[in-house]
N, C-alpha and C positions, 0 to 999 in steps of 0.2 A: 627238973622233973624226977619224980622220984623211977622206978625201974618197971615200976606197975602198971605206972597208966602208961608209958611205952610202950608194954608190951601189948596192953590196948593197941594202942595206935598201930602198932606195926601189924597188927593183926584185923583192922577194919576194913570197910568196904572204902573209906576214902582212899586210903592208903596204896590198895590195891588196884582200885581205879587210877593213881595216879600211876603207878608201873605201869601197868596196862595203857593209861594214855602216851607215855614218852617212850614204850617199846616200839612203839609204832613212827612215830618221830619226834625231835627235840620241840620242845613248848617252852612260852615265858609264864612265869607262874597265872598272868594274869588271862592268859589263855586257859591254863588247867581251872582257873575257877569259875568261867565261861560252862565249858564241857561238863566239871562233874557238878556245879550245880552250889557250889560251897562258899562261901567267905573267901577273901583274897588272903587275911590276916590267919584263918583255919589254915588253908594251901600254904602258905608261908610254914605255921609250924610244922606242917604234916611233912613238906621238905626238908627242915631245916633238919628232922630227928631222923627220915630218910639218908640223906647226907653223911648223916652224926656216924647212921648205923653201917655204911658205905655200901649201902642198896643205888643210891645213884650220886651221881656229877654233877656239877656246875659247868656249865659250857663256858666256851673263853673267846669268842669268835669278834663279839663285840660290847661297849661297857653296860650296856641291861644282861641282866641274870637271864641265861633260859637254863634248861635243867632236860 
């Protein structure tokens, strides 16, 4: 992705929503696209560039992803 649409993204309502959901407590992605309403494959990018930008984690508790 190029730097632009990043900063899109870091800057949307999903995005935000996704903070907002996992400040509250850890979720597995397929839980955050339940809550905000979104594609599973959207919540995946929208974490993976979360991630990327080290706004959040990857839990390690057990072998599924929660975040």
């Amino acid at each position: 992705m190029k730097s632009e649409p990043k900063e899109r993204m870091l800057k949307s309502e999903v995005s935000y929503r996704i903070i907002q959901e996992l400040s509250e407590k850890e979720k597995y992605a397929k839980e955050l696209s339940k809550k905000i309403g979104s594609s599973r494959n959207s919540i995946s990018n929208y974490i993976n560039m979360l991630r990327d930008a080290g706004i959040i984690q990857r839990g390690k508790r057990t072998k599924a992803q929660y975040y």
